[in-house]
C-alpha positions in Angstrom: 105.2 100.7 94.7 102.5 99.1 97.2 106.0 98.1 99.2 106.9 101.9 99.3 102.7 102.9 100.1 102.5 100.8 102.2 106.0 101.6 104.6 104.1 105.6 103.7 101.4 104.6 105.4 103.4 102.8 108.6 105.7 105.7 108.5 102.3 108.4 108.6 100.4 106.2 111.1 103.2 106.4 113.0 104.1 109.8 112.8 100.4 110.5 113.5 100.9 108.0 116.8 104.1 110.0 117.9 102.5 113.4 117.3 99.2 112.5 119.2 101.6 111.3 122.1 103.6 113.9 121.9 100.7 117.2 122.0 99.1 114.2 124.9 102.7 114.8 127.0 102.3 118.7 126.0 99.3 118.9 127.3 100.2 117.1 130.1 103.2 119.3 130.8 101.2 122.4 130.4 98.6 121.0 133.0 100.7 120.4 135.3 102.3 123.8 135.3 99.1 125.3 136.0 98.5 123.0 138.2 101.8 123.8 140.4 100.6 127.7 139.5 97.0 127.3 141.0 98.9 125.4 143.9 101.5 128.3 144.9 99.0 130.3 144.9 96.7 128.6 147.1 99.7 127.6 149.2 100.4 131.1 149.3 96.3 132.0 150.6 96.7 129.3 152.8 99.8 130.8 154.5 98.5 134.0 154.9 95.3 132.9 156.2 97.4 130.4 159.0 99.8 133.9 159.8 96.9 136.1 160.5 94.6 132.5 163.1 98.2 132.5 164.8 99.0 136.4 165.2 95.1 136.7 166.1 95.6 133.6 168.5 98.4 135.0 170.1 96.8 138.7 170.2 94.2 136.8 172.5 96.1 134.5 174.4 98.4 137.7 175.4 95.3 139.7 176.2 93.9 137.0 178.3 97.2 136.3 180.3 96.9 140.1 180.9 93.8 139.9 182.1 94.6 137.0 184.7 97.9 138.3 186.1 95.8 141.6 186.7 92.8 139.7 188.6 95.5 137.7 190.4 97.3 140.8 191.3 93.6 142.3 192.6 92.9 139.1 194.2 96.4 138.9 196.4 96.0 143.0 197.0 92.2 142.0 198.3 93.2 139.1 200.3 96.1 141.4 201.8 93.8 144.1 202.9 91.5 141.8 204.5 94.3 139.7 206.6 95.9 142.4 207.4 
C-alpha cells in the first residue's frame, strides 16, 4: 500500500506540476493576446496620427510652394516693368 501512496503522491505532485505549468502557458497565451490587441490598436493610433503629420505636411509644403511661385511670378513681372 505505501508502494501504491506513494506513486499517488508522485502521480498528484505531478499532476499538480503539469497543471501549474499548464494555467502558467494559459496565462501566458492569454497575455500575449492582449498584448498583440493593445498593440494593433496602438499601431492603428499610431497610423493615423503619422496620415494626418504627412497630409498636414504636405497641406503646408503645397501652400508654401504656392506662395513662392506667386512671389517669383511678382518678382519677374516687377523686374520686367522696371527694365522695360
Amino acid at each position: 500500500m505505501n508502494g501504491q501512496g506513494t506513486n499517488r503522491m508522485a502521480d498528484d505532485a505531478h499532476r499538480v506540476y503539469a497543471d501549474a505549468i499548464t494555467a502558467q502557458l494559459g496565462e501566458r497565451v492569454t497575455n500575449l493576446g492582449r498584448r498583440q490587441t493593445d498593440l494593433e490598436a496602438e499601431m492603428g493610433a499610431g497610423f493615423k496620427g503619422t496620415d494626418t503629420a504627412v497630409s498636414s505636411l504636405a497641406n503646408e509644403t503645397r501652400t508654401s510652394i504656392a506662395a513662392l511661385s506667386t512671389n517669383l511670378a511678382q518678382r519677374t513681372s516687377l523686374s520686367g516693368r522696371h527694365w522695360a
